[in-house]
Residue frames as a rotation matrix with the C-alpha (Angstrom) as fourth column:
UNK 1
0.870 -0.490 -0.053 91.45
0.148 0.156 0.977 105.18
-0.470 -0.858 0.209 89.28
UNK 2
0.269 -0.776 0.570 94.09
0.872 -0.055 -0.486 105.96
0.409 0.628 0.662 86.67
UNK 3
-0.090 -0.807 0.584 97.12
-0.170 -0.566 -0.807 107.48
0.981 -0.172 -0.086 88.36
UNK 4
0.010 0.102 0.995 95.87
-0.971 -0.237 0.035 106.40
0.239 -0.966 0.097 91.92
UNK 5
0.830 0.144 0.539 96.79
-0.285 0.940 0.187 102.44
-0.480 -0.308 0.821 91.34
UNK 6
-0.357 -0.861 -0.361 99.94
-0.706 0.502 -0.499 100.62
0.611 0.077 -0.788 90.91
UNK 7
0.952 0.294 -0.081 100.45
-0.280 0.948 0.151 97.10
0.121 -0.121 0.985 90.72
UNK 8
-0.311 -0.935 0.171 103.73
-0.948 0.293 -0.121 95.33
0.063 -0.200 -0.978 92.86
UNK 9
0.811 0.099 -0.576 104.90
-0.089 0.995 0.046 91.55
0.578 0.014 0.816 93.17
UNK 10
0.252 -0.845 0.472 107.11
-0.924 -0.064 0.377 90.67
-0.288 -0.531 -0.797 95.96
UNK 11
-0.297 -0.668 -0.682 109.57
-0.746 0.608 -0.271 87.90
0.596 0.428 -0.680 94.40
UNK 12
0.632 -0.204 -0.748 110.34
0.419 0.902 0.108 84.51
0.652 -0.382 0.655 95.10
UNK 13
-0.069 -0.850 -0.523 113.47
0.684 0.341 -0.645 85.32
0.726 -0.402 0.558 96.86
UNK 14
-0.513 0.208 0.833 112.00
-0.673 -0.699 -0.240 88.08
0.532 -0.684 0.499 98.87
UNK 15
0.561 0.824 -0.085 109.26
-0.632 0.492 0.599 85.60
0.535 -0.282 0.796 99.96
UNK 16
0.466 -0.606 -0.644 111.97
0.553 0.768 -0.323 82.95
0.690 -0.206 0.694 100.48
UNK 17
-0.540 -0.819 0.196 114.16
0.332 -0.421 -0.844 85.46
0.774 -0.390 0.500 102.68
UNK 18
0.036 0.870 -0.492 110.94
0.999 -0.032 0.016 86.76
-0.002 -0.492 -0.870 104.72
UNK 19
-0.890 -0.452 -0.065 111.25
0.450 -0.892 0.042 89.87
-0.077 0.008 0.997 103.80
UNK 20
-0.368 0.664 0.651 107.27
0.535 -0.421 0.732 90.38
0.761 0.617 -0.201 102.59
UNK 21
0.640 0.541 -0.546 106.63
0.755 -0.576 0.314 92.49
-0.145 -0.613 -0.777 106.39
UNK 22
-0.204 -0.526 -0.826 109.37
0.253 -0.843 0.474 94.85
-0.946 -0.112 0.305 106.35
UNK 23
-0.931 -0.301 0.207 108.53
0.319 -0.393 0.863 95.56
-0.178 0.869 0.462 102.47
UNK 24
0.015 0.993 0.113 104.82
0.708 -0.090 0.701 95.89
0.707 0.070 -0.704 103.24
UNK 25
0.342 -0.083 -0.936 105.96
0.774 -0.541 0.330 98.31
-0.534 -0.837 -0.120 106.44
UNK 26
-0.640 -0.719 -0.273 107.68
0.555 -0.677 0.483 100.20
-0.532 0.158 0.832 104.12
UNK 27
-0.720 0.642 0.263 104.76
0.337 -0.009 0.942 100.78
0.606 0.767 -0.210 101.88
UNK 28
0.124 0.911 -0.394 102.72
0.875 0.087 0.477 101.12
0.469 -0.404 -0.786 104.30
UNK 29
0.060 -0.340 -0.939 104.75
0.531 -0.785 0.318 104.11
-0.845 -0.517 0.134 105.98
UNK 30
-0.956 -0.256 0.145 105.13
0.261 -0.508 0.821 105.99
-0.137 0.823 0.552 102.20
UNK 31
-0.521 0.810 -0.269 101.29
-0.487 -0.541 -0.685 106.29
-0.701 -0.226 0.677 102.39
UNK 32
-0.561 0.436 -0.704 99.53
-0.691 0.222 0.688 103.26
0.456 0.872 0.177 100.30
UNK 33
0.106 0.758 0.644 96.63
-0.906 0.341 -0.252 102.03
-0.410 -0.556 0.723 100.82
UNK 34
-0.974 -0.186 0.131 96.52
-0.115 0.900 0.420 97.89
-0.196 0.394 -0.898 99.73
UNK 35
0.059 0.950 -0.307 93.23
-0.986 0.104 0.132 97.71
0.157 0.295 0.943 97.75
UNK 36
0.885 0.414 -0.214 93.95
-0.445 0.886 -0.128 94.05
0.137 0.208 0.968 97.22
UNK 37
-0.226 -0.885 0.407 96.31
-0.972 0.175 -0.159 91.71
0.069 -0.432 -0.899 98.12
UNK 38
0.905 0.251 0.342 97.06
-0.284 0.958 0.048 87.77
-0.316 -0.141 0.938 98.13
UNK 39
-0.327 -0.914 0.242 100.27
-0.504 0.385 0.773 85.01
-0.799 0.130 -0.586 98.30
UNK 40
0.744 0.552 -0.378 100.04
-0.562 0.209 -0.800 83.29
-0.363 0.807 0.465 95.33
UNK 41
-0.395 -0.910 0.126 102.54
-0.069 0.167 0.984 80.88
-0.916 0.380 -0.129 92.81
UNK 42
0.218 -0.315 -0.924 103.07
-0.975 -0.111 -0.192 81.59
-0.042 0.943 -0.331 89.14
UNK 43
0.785 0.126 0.606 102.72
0.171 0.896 -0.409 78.66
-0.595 0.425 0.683 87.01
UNK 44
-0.293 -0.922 0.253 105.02
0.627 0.015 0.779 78.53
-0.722 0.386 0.574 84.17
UNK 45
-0.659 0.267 0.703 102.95
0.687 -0.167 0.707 79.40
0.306 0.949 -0.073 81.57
UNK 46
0.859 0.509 0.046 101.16
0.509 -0.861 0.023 82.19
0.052 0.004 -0.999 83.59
UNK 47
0.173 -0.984 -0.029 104.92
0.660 0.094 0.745 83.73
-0.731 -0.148 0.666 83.68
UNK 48
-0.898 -0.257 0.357 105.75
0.410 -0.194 0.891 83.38
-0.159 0.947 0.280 80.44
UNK 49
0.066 0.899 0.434 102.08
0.995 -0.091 0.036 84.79
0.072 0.429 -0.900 80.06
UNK 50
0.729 0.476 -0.492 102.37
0.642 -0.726 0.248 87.54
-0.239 -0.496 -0.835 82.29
UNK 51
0.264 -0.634 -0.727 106.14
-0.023 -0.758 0.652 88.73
-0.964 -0.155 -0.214 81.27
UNK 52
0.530 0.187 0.827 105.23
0.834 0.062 -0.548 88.19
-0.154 0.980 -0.123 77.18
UNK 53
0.987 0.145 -0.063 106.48
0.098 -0.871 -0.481 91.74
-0.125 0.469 -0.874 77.01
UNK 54
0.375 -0.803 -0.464 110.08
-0.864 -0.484 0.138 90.52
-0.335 0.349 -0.875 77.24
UNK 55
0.647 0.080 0.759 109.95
0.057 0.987 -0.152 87.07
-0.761 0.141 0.634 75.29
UNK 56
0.916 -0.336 0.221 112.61
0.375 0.516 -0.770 88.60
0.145 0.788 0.598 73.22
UNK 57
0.245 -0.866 0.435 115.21
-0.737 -0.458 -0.496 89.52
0.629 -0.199 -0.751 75.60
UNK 58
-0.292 -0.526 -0.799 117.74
-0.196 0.850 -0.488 87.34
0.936 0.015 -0.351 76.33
UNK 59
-0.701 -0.469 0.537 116.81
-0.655 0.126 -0.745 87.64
0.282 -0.874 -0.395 79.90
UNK 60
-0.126 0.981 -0.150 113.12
-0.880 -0.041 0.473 85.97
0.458 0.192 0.868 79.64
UNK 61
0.182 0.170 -0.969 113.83
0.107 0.976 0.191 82.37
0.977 -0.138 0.160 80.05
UNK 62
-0.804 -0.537 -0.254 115.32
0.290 0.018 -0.957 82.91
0.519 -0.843 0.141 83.58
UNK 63
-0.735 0.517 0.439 112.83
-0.600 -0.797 -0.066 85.48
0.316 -0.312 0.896 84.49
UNK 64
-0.219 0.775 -0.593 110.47
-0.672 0.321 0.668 82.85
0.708 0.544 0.450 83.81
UNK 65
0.013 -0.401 -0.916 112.16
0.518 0.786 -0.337 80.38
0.855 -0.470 0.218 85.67
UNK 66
-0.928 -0.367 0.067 112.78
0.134 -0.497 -0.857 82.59
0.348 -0.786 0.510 88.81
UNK 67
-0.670 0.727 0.150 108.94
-0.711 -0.687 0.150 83.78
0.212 -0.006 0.977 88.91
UNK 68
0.385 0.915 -0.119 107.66
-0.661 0.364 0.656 80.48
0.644 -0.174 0.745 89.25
UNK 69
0.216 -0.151 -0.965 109.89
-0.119 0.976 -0.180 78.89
0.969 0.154 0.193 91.43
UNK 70
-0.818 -0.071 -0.571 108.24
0.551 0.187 -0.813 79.89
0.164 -0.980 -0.114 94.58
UNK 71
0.237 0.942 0.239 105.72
0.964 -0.258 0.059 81.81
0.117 0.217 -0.969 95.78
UNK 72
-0.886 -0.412 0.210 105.19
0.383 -0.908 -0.169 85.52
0.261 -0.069 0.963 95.47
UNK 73
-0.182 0.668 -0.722 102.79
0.574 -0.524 -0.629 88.41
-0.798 -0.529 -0.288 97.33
UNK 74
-0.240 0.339 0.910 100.43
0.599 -0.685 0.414 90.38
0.764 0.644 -0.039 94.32
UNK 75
-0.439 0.554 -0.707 99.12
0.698 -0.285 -0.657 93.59
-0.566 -0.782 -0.261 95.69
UNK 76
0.099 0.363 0.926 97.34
0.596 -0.767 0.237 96.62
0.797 0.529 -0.293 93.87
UNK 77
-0.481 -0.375 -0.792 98.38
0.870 -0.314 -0.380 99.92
-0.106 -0.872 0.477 95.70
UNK 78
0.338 0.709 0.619 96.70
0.857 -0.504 0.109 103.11
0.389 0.493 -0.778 95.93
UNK 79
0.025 -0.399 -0.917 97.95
0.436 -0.821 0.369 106.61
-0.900 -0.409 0.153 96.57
UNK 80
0.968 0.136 -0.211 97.38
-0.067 -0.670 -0.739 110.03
-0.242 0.730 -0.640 93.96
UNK 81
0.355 -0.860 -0.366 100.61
-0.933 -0.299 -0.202 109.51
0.065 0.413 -0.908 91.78
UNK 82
0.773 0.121 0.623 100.59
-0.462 0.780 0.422 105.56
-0.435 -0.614 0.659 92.61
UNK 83
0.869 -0.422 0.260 103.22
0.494 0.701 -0.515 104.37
0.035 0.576 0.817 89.76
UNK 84
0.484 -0.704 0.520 105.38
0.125 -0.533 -0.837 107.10
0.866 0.470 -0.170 89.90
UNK 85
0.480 0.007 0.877 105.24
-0.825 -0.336 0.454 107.42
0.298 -0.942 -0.156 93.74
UNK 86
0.868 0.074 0.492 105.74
-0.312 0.851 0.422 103.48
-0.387 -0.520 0.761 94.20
UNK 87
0.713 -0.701 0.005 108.82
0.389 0.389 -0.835 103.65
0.583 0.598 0.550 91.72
UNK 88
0.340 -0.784 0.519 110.84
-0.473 -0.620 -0.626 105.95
0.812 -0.033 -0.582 94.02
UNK 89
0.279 0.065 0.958 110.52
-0.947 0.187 0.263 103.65
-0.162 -0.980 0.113 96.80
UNK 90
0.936 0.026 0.352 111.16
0.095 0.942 -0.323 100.60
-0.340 0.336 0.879 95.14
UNK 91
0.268 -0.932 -0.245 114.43
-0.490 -0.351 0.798 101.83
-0.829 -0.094 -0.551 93.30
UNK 92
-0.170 -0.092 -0.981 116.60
-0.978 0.140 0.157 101.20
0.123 0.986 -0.113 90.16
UNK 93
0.881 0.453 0.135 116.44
-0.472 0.831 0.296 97.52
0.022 -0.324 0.946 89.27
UNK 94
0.092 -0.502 -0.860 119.97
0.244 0.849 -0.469 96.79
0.965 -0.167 0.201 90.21
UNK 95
0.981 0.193 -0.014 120.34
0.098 -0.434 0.895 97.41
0.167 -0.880 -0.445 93.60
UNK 96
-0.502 -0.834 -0.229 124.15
0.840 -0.534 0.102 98.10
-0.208 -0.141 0.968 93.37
UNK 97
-0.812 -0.093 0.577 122.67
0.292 -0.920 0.262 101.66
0.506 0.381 0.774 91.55
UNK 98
0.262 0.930 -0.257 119.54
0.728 -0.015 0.685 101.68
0.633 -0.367 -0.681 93.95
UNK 99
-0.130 -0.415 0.900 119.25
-0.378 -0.819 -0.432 104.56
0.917 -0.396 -0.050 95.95
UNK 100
-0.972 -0.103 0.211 120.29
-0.215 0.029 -0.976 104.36
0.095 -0.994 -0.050 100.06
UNK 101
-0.385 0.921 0.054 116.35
-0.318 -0.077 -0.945 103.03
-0.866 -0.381 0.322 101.76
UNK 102
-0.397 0.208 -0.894 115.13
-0.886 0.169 0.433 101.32
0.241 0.963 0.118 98.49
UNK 103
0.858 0.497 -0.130 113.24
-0.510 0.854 -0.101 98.53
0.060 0.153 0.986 98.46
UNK 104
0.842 -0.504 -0.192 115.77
0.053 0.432 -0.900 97.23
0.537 0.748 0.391 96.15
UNK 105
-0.234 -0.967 0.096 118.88
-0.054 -0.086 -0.995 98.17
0.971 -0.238 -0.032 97.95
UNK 106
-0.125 0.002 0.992 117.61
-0.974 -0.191 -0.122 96.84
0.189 -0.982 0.026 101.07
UNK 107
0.032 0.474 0.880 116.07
-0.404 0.811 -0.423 93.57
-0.914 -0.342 0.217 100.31
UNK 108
0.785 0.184 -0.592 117.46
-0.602 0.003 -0.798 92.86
-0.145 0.983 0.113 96.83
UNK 109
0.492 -0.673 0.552 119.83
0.179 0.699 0.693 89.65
-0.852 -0.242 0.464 96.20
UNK 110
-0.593 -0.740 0.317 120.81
0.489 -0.018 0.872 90.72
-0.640 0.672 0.373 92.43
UNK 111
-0.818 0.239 -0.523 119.63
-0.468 -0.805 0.365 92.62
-0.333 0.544 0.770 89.33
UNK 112
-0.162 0.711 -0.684 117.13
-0.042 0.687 0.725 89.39
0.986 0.147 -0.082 88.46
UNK 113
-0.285 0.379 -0.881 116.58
0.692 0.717 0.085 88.86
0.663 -0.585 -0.466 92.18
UNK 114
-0.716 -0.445 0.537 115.60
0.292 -0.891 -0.348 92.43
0.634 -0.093 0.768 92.96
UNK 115
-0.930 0.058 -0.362 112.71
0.364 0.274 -0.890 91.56
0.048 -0.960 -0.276 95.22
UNK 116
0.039 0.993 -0.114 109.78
0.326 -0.120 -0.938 93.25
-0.945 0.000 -0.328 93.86
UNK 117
-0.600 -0.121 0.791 108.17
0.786 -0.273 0.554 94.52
0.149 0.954 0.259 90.84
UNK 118
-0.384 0.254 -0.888 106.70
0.367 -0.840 -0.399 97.52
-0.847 -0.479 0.229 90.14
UNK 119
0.507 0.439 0.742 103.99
0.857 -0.162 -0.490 98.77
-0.095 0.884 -0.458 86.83
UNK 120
-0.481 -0.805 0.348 106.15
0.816 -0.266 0.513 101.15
-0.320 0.530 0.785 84.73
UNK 121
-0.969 0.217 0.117 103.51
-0.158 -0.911 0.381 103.07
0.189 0.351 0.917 83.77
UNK 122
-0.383 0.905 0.184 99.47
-0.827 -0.247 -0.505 104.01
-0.411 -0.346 0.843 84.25
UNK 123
0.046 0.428 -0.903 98.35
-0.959 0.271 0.079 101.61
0.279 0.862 0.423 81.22
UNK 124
-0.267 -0.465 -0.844 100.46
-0.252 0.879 -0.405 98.77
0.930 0.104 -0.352 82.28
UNK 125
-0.867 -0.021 0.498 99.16
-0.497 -0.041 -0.867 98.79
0.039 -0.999 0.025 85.68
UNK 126
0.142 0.960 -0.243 95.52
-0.987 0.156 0.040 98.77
0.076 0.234 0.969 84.79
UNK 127
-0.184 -0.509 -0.841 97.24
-0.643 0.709 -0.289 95.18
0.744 0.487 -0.458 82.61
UNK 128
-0.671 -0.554 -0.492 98.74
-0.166 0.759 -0.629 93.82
0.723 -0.341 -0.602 85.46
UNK 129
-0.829 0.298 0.474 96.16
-0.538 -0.190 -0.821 94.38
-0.154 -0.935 0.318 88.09
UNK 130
0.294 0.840 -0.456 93.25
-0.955 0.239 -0.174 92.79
-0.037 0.487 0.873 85.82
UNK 131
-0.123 -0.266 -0.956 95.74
-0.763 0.642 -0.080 90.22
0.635 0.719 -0.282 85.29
UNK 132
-0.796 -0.243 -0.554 95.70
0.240 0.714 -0.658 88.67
0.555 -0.656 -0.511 88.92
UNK 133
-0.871 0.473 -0.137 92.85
0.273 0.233 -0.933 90.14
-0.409 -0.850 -0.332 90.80
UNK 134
0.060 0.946 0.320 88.68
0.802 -0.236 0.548 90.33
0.594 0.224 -0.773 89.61
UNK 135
-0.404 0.128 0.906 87.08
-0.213 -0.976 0.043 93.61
0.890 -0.175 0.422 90.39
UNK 136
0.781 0.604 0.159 85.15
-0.137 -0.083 0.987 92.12
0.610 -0.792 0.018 93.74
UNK 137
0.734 -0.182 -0.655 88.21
0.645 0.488 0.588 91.41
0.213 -0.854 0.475 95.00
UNK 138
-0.140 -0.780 0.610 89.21
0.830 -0.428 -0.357 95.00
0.540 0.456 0.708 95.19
UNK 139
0.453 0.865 0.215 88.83
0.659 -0.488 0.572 97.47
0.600 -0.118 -0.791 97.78
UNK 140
-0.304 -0.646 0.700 89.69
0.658 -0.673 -0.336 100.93
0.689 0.359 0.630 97.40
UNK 141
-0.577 -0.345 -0.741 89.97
0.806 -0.389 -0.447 103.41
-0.134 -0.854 0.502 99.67
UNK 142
-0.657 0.385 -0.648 88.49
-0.426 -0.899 -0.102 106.08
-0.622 0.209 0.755 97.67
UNK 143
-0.593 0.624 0.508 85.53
0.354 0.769 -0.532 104.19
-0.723 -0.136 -0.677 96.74
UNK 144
0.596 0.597 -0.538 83.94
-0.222 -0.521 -0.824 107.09
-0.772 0.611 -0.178 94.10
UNK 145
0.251 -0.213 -0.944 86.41
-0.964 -0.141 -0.224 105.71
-0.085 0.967 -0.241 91.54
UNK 146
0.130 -0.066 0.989 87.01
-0.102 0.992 0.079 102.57
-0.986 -0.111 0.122 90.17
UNK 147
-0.497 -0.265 -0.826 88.59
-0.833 -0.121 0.540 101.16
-0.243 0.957 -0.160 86.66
C-alpha cells in the first residue's frame, strides 16, 4: 500500500469546535477512501511518544499538552498518491499562509491549533498508522494490497 495510505488526526480543537463532519466531507469529496477510523484521547505519554520526532523543538512541550487535552479522530486514508494528495487539501500549517478551501484555513484556530495532521511522507505514514490502528482493524478498498 505504499503511496496509496496516509495517516490524519483531527485535533483537539477541531473536535472541540465540531468541525470532525465538514473535515471528513471534505475528504470524502477529494476522493479517500477511510480504511480505518476511530475517536480516541492521547495520553500524555502516548504524545510525547507519538511526537518523539520533535522532543527537541522548543515547540514539543505544548504540542504535547494540546494533543492530549481532548479527544481527537485517527483515520488511515487511501487514494493513489495518498500523502501527497492529502497534503494539498489539508494546507500549510499556519493557516494565515494556507491556501483559500484548506482544511487549515477553514477550520484552523492558530499555527499549533491547525486542526489536523497529516504524514509528511510514505515511511512516516506506514509509522503512524501502525502506531494507532492493528492490521484487522483495517479495511482497504483495494484489498490486493496491504502493508
Amino acid at each position: 500500500m505504499k503511496g496509496k495510505l496516509t495517516f490524519t488526526i483531527i485535533k483537539p480543537g477541531a473536535v472541540a469546535n465540531e468541525h470532525i463532519g465538514p473535515i471528513l466531507k471534505i475528504i470524502n469529496e477529494k476522493g479517500f477512501h477511510i480504511a480505518a477510523m476511530r475517536m480516541t484521547r492521547l495520553s500524555v505519554k502516548q504524545a510525547q511518544e507519538f511526537y518523539a520526532v520533535h522532543k527537541e523543538r522548543p515547540f514539543y512541550d505544548s504540542l504535547v499538552e494540546f494533543m492530549s487535552s481532548g479527544p481527537i479522530v485517527v483515520a488511515i486514508l487511501e487514494k493513489e498518491n495518498a500523502v501527497e494528495e492529502y497534503r494539498k487539501i489539508v494546507g500549510a500549517t499556519d493557516p494565515s499562509k494556507a491556501d483559500e478551501g484548506t482544511i487549515r484555513k477553514l477550520f484552523a484556530e492558530s499555527m499549533q491549533r491547525n486542526a489536523v495532521h497529516g504524514s509528511d511522507s510514505d515511511e512516516n505514514a506506514m509509522i503512524e498508522c501502525d502506531f494507532f490502528f492493528n492490521r484487522s482493524e483495517r479495511f482497504y478498498k483495494d484489498q490486493d494490497c496491504c502493508w
